[in-house]
C-alpha positions in Angstrom: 72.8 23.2 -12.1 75.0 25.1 -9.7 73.4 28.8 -10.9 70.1 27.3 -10.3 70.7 26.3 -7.1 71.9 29.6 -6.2 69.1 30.9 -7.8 67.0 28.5 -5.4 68.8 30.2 -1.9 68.1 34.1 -3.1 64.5 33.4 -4.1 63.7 31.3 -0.3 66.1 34.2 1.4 63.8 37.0 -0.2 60.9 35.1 0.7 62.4 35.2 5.0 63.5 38.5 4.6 60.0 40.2 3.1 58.3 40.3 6.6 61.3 41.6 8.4 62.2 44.4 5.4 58.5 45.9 5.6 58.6 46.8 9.5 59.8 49.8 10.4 61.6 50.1 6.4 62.6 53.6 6.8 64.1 52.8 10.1 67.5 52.3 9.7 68.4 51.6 13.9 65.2 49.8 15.2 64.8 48.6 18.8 63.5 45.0 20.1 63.1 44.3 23.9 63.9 41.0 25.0 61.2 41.0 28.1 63.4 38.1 30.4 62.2 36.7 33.5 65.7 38.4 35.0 64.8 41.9 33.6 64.6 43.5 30.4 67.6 44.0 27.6 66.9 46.3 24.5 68.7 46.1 21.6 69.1 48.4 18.5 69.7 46.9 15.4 71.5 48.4 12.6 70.2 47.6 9.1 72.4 50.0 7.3 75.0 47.6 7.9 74.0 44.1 8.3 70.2 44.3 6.5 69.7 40.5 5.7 70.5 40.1 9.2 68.3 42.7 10.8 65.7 41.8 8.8 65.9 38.4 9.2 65.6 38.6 12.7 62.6 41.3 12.9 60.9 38.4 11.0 61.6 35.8 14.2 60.5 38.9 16.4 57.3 39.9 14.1 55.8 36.0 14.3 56.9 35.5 17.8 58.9 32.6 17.8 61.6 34.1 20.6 58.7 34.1 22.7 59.1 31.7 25.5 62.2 31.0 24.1 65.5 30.5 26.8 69.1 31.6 26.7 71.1 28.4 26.8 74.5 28.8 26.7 76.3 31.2 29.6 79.6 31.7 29.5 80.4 34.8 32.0 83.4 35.5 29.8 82.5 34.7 26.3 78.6 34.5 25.5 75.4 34.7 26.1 73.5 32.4 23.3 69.7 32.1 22.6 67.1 32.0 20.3 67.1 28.0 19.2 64.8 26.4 22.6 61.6 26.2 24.2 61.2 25.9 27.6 61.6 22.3 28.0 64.9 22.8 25.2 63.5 21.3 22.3 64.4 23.1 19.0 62.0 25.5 17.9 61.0 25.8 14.3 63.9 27.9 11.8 63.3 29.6 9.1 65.8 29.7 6.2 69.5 29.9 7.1 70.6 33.2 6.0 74.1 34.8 4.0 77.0 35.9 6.4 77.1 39.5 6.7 80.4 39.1 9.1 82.5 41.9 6.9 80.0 44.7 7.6 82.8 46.4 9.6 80.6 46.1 12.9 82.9 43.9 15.4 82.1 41.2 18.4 82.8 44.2 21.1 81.1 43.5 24.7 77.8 43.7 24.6 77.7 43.6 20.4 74.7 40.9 19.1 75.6 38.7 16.8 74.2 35.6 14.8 75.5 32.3 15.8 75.8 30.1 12.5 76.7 26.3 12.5 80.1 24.5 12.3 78.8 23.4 8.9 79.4 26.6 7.4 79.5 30.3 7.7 75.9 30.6 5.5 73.7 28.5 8.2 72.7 31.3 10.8 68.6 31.0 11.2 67.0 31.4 14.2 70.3 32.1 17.3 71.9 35.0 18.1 74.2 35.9 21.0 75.2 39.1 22.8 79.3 39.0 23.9 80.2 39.5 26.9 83.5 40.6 26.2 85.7 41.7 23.6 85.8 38.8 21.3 88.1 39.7 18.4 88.4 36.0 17.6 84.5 36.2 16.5 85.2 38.8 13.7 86.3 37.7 10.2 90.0 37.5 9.5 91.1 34.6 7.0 87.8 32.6 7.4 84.6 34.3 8.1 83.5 35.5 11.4 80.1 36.1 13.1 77.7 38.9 11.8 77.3 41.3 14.3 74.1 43.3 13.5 73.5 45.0 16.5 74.3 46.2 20.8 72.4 46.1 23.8 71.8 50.0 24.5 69.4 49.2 27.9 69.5 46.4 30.0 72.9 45.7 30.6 72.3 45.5 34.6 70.0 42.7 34.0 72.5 41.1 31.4 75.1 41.5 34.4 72.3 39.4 36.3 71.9 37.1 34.1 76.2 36.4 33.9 76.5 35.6 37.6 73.7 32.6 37.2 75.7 29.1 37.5 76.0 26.6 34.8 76.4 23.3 34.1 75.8 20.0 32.4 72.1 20.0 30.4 71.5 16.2 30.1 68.7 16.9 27.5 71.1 19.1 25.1 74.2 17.0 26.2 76.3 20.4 26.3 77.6 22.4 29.6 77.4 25.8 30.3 73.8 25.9 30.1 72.1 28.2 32.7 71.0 25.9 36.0 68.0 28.6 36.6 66.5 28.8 33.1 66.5 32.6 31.6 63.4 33.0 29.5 62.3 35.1 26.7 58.7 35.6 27.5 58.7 38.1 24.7 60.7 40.3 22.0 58.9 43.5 20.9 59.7 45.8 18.4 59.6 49.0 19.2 57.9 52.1 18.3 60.4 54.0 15.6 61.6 57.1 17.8 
């Protein structure tokens, strides 16, 4: 019962992966822009090392479900999470939670992107990323599993700068702090043309 179940999770994986693995497939480093409403922040992904994740991700950006999505969770010297709420922070839709690629050899250095999984478990990242904003070596795998970094901001990191000085607090609707006060939007993510 157990092989089938596994069996199960590789089959629904595949199925996330497929429209992420077919854009750009011979582009090993593709770009996404993250167009915010505090300035742009381009990323280049690295699916040599952390393909599941890259792909899985290309799949959010390809059907648009970042767009209009907000960064909340700010902390100036830890984080900068998004990718899980709307506008009004309700939970967008996720796809399939995907396999942690956290051994890759790619590291939570500042401004690294990484997948954010759930307390639950190291196998439950879907739909949230974050980009550190410092050197977070407590974020890479040791004993336990860390967080799959799969790729780095390589434009944008004025507006990321921005973005870190915006005050937080208490989001009554989440129920968690350090939540941006002036809401930081995704109006879009676009992949880039290959170079």
């Amino acid at each position: 019962m157990k092989h089938l179940f596994v069996l199960f999770c590789l089959l629904s994986s595949s199925l996330v992966f497929a429209a992420g693995e077919h854009l750009q497939k011979d582009n090993l480093f593709p770009r996404v822009k993250l167009v915010t409403t505090e300035g742009d922040i381009v990323i280049e992904l690295d699916r040599m090392k952390a393909a599941l994740t890259v792909n899985n991700f290309l799949t959010y950006v390809d059907k648009k479900m970042y767009d209009g999505t907000v960064f909340h969770r700010l902390e100036p010297e830890f984080v900068l999470q998004g990718g899980g709420y709307d506008r009004e922070y309700a939970a967008i839709k996720n796809l399939a939670e995907i396999p942690n690629e956290s051994g890759n050899g790619l590291k939570n250095i500042q401004y690294s992107v990484a997948m954010a999984h759930q307390e639950k478990g190291p196998h439950t990242a879907s739909n949230q990323f974050f980009i550190n904003l410092n050197e977070n070596t407590s974020l890479n795998p040791g004993k336990n599993w860390g967080y799959a970094v799969f790729g780095n901001v390589v434009e944008g990191i004025e507006t990321i700068e921005k973005i870190r000085k915006i005050e937080t607090g208490l989001n009554e609707k989440l129920g968690w702090e350090n939540v941006p006060k002036k809401p930081v939007v995704i109006a879009r993510a676009i992949l880039l043309p290959a170079k």
